[in-house]
Structures are given as structure tokens and as C-alpha cells.
C-alpha positions in Angstrom: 12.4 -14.9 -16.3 11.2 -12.2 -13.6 8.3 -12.9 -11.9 6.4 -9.9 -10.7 4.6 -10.4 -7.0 1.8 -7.8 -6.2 1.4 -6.9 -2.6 -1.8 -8.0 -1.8 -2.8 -11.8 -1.5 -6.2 -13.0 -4.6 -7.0 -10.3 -6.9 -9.3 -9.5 -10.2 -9.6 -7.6 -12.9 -12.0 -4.7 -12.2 -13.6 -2.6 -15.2 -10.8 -4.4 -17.3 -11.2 -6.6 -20.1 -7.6 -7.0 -19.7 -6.2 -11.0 -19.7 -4.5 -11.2 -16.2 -0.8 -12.2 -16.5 0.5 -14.8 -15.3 3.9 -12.9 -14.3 2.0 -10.8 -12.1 1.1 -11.5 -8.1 -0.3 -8.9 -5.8 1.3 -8.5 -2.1 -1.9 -10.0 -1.3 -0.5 -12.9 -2.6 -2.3 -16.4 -3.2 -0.7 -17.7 -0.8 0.5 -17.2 3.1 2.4 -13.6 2.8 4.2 -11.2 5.0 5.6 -8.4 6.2 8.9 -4.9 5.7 12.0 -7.3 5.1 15.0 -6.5 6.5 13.3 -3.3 8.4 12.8 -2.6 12.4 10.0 -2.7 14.5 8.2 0.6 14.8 7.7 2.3 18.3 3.8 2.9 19.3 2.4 5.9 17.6 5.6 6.4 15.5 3.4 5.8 12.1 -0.2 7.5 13.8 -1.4 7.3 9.9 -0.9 3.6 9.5 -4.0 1.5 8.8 -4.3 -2.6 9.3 -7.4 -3.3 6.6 -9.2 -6.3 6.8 -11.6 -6.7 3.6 -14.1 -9.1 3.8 -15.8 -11.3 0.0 -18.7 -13.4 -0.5 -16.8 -16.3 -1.0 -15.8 -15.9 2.9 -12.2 -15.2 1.8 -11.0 -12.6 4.5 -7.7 -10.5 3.4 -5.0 -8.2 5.3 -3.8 -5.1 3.9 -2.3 -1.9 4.7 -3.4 1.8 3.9 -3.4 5.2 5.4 -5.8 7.3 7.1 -6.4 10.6 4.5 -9.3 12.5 7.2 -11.3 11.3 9.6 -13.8 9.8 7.2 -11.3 7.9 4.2 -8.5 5.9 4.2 -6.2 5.1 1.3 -5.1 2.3 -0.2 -4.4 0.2 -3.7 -7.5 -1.2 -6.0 -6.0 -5.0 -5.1 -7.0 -4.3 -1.8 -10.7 -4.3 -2.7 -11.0 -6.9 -5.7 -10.7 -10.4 -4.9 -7.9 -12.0 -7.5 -8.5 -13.2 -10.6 -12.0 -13.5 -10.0 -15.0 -10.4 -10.7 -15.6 -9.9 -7.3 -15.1 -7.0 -5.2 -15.4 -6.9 -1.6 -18.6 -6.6 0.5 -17.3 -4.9 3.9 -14.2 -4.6 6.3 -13.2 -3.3 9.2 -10.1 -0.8 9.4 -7.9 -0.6 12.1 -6.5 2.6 13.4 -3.9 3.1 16.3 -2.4 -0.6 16.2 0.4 -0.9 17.4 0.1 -4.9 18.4 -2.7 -6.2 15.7 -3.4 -9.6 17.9 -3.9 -7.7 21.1 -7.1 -4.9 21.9 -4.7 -2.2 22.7 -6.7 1.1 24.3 -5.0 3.0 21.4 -6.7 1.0 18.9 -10.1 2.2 16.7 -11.8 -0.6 14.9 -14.2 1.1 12.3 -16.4 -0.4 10.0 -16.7 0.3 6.3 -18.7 -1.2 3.5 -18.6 1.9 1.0 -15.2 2.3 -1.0 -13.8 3.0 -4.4 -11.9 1.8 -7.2 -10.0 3.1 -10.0 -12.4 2.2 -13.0 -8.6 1.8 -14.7 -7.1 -0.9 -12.2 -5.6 -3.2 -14.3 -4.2 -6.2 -12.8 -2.1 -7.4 -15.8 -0.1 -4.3 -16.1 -0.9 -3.4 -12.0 -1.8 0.3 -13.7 -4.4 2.5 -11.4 -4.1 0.3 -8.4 -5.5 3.1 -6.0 -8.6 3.1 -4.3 -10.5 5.2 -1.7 -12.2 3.8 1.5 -14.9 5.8 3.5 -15.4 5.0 6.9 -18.8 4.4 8.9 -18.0 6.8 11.2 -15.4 8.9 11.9 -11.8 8.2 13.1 -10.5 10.0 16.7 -7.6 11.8 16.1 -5.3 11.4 19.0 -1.5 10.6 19.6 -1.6 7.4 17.7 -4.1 8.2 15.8 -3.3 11.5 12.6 -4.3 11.7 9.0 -1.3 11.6 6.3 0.0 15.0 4.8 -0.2 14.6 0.2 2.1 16.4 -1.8 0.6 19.6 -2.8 -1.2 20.0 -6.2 1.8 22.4 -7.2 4.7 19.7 -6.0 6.1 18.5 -9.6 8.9 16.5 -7.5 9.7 13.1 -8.3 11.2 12.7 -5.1 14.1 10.8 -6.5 17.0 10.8 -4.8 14.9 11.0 -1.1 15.2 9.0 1.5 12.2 7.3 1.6 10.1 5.0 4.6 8.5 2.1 3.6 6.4 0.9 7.1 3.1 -2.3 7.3 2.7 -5.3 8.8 3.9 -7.7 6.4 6.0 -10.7 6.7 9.4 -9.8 7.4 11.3 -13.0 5.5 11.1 -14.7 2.7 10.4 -18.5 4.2 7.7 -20.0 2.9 4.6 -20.1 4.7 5.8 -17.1 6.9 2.9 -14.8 8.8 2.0 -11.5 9.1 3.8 -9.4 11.4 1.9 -8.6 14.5 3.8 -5.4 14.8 4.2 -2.4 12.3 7.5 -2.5 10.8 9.6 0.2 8.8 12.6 0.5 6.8 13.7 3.2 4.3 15.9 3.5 1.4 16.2 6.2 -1.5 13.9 6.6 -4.2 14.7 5.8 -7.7 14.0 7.5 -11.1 11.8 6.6 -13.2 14.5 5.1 -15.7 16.5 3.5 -13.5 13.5 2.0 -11.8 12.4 1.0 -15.3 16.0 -0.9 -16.2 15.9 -2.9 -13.3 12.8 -4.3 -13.7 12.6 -4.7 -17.7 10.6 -6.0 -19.7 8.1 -4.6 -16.6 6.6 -1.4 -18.1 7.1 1.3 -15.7 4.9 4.4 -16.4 4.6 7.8 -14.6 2.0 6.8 -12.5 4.6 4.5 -10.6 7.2 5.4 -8.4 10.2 2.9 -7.4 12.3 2.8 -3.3 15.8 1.0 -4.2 15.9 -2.4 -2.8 19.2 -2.1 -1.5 20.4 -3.9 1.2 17.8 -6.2 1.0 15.2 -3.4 1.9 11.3 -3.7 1.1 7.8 -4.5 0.7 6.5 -7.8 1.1 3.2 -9.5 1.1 0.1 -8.0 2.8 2.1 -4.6 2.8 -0.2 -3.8 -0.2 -1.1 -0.5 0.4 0.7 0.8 2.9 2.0 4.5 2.6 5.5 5.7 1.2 6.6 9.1 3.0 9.4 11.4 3.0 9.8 13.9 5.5 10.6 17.5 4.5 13.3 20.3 5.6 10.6 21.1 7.9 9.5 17.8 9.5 6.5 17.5 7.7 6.0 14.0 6.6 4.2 13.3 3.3 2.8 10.5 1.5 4.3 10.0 -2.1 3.2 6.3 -2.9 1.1 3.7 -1.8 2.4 0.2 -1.8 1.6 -2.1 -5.0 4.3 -4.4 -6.0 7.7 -6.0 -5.8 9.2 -8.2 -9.3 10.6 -11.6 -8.5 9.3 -14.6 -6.8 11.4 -13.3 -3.1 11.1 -10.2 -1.6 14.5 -9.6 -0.2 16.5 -9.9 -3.5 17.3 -6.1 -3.6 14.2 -5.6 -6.5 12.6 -2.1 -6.5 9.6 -1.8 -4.5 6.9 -0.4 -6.5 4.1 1.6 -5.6 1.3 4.2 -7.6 2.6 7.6 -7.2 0.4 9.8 -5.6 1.0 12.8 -7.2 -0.5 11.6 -10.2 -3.4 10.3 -8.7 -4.0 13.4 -7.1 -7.4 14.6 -8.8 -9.2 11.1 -8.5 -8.1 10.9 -4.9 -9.3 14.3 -4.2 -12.7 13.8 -5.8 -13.0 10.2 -4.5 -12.9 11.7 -0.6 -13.2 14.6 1.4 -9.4 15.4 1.8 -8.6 18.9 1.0 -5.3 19.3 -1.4 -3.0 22.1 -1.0 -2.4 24.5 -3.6 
């Protein structure tokens, strides 16, 4: 029996009456979680839109998470990043960090902003992981600088699905599979192509794939792992452009370096909410 893993580490159900299924874990995870398997280490300021999330609950539980910086006043990430597992709680505060490049050092590049106003997805739906995307607005605004840039979204007019495109997967997540294995403490990257819909959806049957998701190939070992949750999914276009096409969500199977699918919420269809949830401005 597969056993899907969400990237993220306690979640709950938000706005759902939904019964949480016990196949489904978030890259939280409930346990210690990690980091890119089988990827490399990023250079400084190769990924300026990378953000290291810590979100903090009233129970005192304090958890790590990835996102990306949207404008100098939001960041974007997944729902499970913001609602504490399997219980109704949501998070009070947190503190995103921008420039990292070593997350256990105060490096000059590094930003440390507060934020205590967010959103969810009112559909986030831990027992399907459906609408896992949510918006974070920052006490004050980011510095944009060499390691510091907001993330490029498809346009509203992009009906891509990007599959067949080589795709880069980059967090901090743990980086094996050992039990009991940290965080990284540097961002690391790999990339593989992108899958369709169906073959995504073969793979990791009975798992109900649905347009709102979008699948990277595992191949080679290549993916997501615990406290990647997320992170951002780019491609980079004929003319160097680099744009966001997923935010990481969730791998199936109890290891992350079995060659599963990586699955993330596709941003294209979460344009709209994304767009009224912030102050980004969308291409036509």
C-alpha cells in the first residue's frame, strides 16, 4: 500500500469537515524531516527568491518551511505551512527569512522579517492535500538586492502545462532518507522534467491527481523531502526568465528517494486567489 508523505511536518484540516487520511503526511512531517535528495548545494544568491519560514502555534510547536518571495510585501507558500496537523489550529506568527544562504549563521545577506498576517485557501483539504496554497504578508517590506528578488508567475494567458520542461526543485530539506535526519543548513536544488497530468496520475494511483496539481519525475532518485513544503518549482524560459509553476506539497511513499513524483499545487490555477490574496501584479 502507498503511503502519501506531505511536505510539511503536523498539519490540520482548515475550513474542511473532511476526515484526515491516514495515508497522507505533509513534508512537515510528524516527525524529524529534511531536505532536496539526491540534489547539490546551491551557490549564494543563486535562488534570490527562496524563503526559510519559520511558523510559530500556541501550543509552542515551532515549524520549518519553504516559500517564495512574490513582492516586497508577500511570500508564497502551501496552506500546511500555516495549519498545525491534524489539529484546528492555525499559526499565530513567524518570522521569514530572506537572503539565506547558511540558515544557522547571521549572514549580512540575510533579512529576518516578521509576519503575523497570512492566508489560507478556505478549500485546503488535508485528506485529499487539494488547495494547499496560502499567502503570507510581511510586516514590513523585503530589500531587494543581489540575494534578495521576487519570483516571476506564469502569465494569466500561459495555458502551458509545462510538461516535458526541465524543471528546479530547490529548499532546505533533508537530503536522505535516514531516519531522524535534519534540515539542511544550506539551500539545495536539483531538477528533473515535468510530468503530465496522466502519467503523474498512474504512478501514484489510487492518489487522485486533479488539475490543480502538477508532478517533477522522480528519476534518479530526484526530489522533495520533508520541510521542503513550500518551496517554489521554476522553469526558466528561451529568454532566461525564470518562473514559478508550483509550490512544493507532497511526495507518495514512506521515503523520499524512491523515484515517486514530487507533487506540488500548480500555480497557474491558483492564479486568481493568489492575485487577490497579495499585491503581486499578474501579466496579461
Amino acid at each position: 500500500m502507498k503511503v502519501l508523505l506531505v511536505f510539511i511536518g503536523t498539519l490540520a484540516l482548515f475550513g474542511s469537515a473532511s476526515v484526515e487520511n491516514p495515508k497522507l503526511r505533509s513534508t512537515w512531517n510528524s516527525g524529524p524531516a529534511g531536505r532536496i535528495v539526491n540534489g547539490a548545494e546551491a551557490q549564494p544568491g543563486q535562488f534570490p527568491y527562496q524563503v526559510v519560514l519559520h511558523s510559530y502555534f500556541k501550543n509552542g510547536y515551532r515549524e520549518l518551511c519553504g516559500g517564495s518571495l512574490l513582492t516586497a510585501n508577500y511570500v508564497l507558500t502551501v496552506a500546511h505551512c500555516l495549519v498545525y496537523m491534524f489539529v484546528e489550529d492555525v499559526a499565530t506568527h513567524g518570522t521569514v527569512f530572506l537572503g539565506v544562504h547558511n540558515r544557522q549563521m547571521e549572514e549580512p545577506s540575510q533579512q529576518r522579517i516578521e509576519y503575523g498576517l497570512f492566508n489560507v485557501h478556505p478549500g485546503w483539504n488535508l485528506s485529499v492535500i487539494q488547495f494547499d496554497v496560502g499567502t503570507i504578508q510581511l510586516a514590513t517590506p523585503a530589500v531587494f538586492n543581489e540575494y534578495v528578488q521576487p519570483i516571476e508567475l506564469p502569465a494569466m494567458s500561459d495555458r502551458r502545462t509545462f510538461a516535458g520542461m526541465r524543471a528546479t526543485l530547490s529548499g532546505f530539506g533533508r537530503t536522505d532518507d535516514v531516519p531522524g535526519s535534519p534540515a539542511s543548513d544550506v539551500p539545495m536544488f536539483t531538477n528533473n522534467p515535468v510530468l503530465t497530468n496522466a502519467n503523474c496520475r498512474a504512478q501514484l494511483e489510487p492518489f487522485s491527481i486533479q488539475p490543480q496539481h502538477i508532478c517533477l519525475s522522480g528519476a534518479g532518485g530526484r526530489g522533495a523531502c520533508h520541510w521542503d513544503s513550500g518551496g517554489p518549482l521554476t522553469v526558466q524560459e528561451d529568454d532566461g526568465q525564470i518562473i514559478q509553476i508550483g509550490i512544493t506539497s507532497f511526495v507518495l511513499g514512506g521515503m523520499c528517494s524512491t523515484e515517486i513524483p514530487t507533487g506540488f499545487a500548480r500555480i497557474s490555477f491558483f492564479l486568481d486567489w493568489i492575485a487577490e490574496h497579495s499585491d503581486v501584479v499578474l501579466r496579461e
